[in-house]
VEXDREN-2710 file (C-alpha; in Angstrom, 1 decimal):
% VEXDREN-2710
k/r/px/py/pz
1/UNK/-32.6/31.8/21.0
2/UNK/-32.7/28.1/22.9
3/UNK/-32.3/25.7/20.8
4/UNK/-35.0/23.1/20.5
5/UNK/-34.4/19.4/21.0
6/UNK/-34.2/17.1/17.6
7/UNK/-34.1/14.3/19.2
8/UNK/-34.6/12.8/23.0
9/UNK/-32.5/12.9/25.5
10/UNK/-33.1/8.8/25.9
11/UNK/-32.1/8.6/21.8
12/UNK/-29.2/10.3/21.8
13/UNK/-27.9/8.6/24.9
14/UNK/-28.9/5.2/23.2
15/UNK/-27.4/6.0/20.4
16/UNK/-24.0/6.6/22.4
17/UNK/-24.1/3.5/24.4
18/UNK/-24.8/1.3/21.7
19/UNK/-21.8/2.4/19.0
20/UNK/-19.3/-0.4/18.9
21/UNK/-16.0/-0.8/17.8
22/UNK/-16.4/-2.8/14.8
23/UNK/-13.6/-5.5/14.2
24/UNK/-14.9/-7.4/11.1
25/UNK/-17.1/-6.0/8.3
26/UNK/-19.0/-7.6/5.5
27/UNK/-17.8/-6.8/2.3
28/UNK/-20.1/-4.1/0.9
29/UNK/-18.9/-1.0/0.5
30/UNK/-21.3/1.9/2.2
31/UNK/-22.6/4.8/-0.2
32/UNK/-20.5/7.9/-0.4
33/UNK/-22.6/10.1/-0.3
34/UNK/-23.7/8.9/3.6
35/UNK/-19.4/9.0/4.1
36/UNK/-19.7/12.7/3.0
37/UNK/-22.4/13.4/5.3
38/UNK/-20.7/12.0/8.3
39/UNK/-17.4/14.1/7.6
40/UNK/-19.7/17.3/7.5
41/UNK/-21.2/16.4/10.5
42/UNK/-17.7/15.9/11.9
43/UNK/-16.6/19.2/11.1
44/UNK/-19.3/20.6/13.7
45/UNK/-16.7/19.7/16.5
46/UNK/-16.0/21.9/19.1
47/UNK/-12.6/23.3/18.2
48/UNK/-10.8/26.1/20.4
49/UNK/-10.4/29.4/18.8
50/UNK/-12.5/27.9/15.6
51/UNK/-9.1/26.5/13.9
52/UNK/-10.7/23.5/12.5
53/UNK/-7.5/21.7/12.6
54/UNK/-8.9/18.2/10.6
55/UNK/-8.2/17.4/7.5
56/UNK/-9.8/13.8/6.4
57/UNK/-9.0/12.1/3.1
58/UNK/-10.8/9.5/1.6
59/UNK/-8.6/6.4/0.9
60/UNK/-8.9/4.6/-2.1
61/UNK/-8.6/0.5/-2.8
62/UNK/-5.3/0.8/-4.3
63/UNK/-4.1/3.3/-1.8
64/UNK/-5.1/0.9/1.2
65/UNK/-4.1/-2.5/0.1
66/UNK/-0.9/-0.5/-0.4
67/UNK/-0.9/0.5/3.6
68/UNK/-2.1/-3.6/4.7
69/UNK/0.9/-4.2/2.5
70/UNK/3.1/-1.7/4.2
71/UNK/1.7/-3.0/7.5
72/UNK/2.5/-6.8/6.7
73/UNK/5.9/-5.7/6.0
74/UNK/6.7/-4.4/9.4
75/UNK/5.3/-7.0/11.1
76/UNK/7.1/-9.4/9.2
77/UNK/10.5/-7.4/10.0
78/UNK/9.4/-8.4/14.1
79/UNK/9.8/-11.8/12.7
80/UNK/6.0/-12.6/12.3
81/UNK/5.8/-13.7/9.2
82/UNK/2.8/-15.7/10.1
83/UNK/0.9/-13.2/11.7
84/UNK/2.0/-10.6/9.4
85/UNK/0.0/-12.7/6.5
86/UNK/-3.2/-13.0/8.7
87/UNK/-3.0/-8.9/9.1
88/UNK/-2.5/-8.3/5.1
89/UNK/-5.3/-10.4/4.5
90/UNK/-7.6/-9.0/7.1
91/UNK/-6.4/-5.2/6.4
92/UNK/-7.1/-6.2/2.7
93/UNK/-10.9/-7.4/3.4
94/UNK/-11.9/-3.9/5.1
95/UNK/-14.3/-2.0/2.9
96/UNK/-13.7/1.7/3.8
97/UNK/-10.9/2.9/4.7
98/UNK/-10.3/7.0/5.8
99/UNK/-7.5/9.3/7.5
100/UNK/-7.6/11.8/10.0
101/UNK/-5.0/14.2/11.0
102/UNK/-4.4/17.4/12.9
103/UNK/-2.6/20.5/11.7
104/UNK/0.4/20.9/13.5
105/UNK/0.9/23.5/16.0
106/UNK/4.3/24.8/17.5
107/UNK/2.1/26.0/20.7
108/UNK/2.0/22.8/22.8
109/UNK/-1.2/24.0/24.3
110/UNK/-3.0/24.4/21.0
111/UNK/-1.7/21.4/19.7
112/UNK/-2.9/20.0/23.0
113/UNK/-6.6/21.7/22.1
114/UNK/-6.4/20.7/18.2
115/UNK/-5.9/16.9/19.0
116/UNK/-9.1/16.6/21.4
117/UNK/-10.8/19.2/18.7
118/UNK/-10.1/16.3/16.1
119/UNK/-10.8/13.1/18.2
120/UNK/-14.6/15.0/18.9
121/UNK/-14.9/15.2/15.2
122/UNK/-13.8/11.8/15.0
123/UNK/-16.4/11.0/17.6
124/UNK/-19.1/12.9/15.6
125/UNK/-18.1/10.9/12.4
126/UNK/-18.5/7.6/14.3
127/UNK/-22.2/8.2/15.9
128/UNK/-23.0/9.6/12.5
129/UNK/-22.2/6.5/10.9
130/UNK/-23.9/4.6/13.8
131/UNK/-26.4/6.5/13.5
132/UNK/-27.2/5.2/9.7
133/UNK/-25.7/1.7/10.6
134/UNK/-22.2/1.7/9.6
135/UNK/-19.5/0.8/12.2
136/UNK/-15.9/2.2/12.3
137/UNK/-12.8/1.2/14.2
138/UNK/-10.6/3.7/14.8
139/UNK/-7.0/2.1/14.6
140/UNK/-3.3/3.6/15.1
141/UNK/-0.2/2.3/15.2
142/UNK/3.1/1.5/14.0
143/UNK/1.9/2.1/10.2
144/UNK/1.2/5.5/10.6
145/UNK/4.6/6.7/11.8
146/UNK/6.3/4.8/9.3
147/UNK/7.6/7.4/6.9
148/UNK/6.4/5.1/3.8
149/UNK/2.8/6.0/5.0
150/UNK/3.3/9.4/4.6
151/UNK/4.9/8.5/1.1
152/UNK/1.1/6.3/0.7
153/UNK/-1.1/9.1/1.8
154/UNK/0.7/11.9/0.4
155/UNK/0.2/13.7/4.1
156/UNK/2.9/16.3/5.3
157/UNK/4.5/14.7/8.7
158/UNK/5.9/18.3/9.1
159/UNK/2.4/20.1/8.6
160/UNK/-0.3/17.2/10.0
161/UNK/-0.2/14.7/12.8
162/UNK/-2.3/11.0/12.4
163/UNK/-5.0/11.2/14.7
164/UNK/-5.8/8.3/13.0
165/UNK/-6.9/5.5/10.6
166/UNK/-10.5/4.8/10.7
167/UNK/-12.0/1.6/8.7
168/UNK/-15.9/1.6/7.9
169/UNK/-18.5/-0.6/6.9
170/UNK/-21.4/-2.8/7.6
171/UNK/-20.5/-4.9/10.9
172/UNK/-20.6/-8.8/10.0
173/UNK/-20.6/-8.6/14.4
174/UNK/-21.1/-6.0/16.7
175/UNK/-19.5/-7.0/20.0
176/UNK/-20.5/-6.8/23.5
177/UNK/-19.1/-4.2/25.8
178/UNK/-19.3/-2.5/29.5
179/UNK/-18.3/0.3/31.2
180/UNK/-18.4/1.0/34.5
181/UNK/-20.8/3.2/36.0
182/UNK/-21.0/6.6/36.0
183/UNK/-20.7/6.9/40.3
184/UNK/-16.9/5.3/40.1
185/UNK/-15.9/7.9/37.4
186/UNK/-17.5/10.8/38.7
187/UNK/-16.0/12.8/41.4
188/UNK/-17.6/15.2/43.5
189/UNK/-16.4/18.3/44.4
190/UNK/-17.7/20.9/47.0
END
């Protein structure tokens, strides 16, 4: 059976060269129901084998000021205090906050093959959300391989990797961006 198109070739491709990175949000919180929707859609990633290696949770207020805190901290310990201030504070303002991890694997090449399974369901997840006008960063760092974070987000380090943190919202600016054309990534082979 072929499947028939839903949408256009020209919409979906809009709808992929439009989605930003979103680096501030306004303060309202989206609905959870559409945050629901967009991990199901998520889970539709292609993922070798079928071993749905994600696992996203749903972080909470007091669970995420607890992680800008934790943040603020060990960018104060580089000697930043400053700086470290400006992040709690900024950390603090983001509405939505989830986490994404990978089951571990002890098979470097499925662990290879669960990562890129999970950063496509991130990727689904993010258009979703674009889709319905809700803008996501997708942030790592030193945070989430601070032990304490684990401690935060009651995540195995020994079972589940941190593909990463992922902040939502409505975007109070949606930056400009380029890429460069398709001709000087694309290389052809005979």
């Amino acid at each position: 059976m072929e499947p028939k198109p839903i949408l256009s070739a020209e919409a979906v491709a809009h709808l992929l060269s439009t989605r930003r990175t979103i680096h501030d949000f306004r303060s309202e919180l989206p609905p959870q129901d559409l945050i629901h929707a967009a991990i199901d859609a998520a889970r539709w990633a292609p993922n070798h084998r079928l071993t749905e290696p994600w696992h996203f949770y749903l972080i909470g207020r007091a669970t995420a000021d607890a992680i800008a805190d934790l943040n603020a901290e060990l960018i104060a310990a580089c000697g930043d205090t400053v700086g470290a201030e400006k992040k709690r504070k900024r950390w603090r303002a983001v509405p939505g906050w989830l986490l994404l991890t990978c089951e571990r694997s002890q098979d470097p090449v499925r662990a290879q093959e669960d990562y890129a399974a999970c950063c496509c369901a991130a990727q689904n997840m993010m258009l979703y959300l674009w889709s319905a006008g809700v803008g996501v960063k997708w942030t790592t760092g030193q945070v989430v391989r601070d032990p304490r974070f684990f401690e935060l987000t009651w995540v195995d380090p020994e079972r589940e990797a941190v593909v990463g943190l992922f902040w939502y919202g409505y975007a109070a600016e949606v930056p400009a961006t380029t890429r460069k054309p398709a001709d000087e990534v694309l290389v052809r082979l005979p």
